[in-house]
C-alpha positions in Angstrom: 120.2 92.0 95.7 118.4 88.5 95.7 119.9 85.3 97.0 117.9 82.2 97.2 118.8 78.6 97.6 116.5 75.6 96.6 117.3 72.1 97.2 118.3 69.9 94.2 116.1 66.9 92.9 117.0 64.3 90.4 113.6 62.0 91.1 111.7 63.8 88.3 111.4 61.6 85.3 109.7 64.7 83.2 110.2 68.4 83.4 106.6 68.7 84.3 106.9 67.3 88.0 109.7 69.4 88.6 108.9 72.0 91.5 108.0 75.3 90.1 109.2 78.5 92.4 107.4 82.1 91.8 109.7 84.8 93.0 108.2 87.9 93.6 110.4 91.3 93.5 109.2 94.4 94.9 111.1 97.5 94.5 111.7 99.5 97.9 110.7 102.9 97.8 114.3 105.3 97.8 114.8 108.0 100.2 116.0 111.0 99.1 119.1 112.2 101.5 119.9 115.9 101.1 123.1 117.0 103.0 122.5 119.4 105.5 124.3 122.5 103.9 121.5 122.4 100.8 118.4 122.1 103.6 119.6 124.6 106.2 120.2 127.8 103.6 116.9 126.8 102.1 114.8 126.7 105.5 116.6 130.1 106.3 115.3 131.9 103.1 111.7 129.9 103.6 111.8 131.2 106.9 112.8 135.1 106.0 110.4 135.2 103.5 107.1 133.9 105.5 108.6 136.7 108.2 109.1 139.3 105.4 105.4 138.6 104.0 103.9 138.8 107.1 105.4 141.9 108.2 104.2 143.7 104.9 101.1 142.1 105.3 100.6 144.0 108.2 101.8 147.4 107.2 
């Protein structure tokens, strides 16, 4: 959401010496939230496998 304000001026006499403004708008990068009963069964199975791989690795 933008909101901007610029003062008023009716001394002009041609378009051409009216003030000119260059607005800029950047978009903010989004985060990503993931609720915590998606990201704790995933680490759990990440982990279990890395354990699982490196006990059959050394077998």
């Amino acid at each position: 959401m933008i909101c901007m304000s610029f003062p008023s001026s009716g001394n002009a006499k041609r378009e051409s010496e009216m003030p000119e403004y260059v607005v800029t708008v950047m978009s903010s990068p989004r985060t990503v939230t993931v609720p915590a009963w998606v990201v704790i069964p995933a680490g759990l199975v990440i982990a279990f496998i890395i354990v699982f791989v490196r006990k059959k690795r050394a077998a």
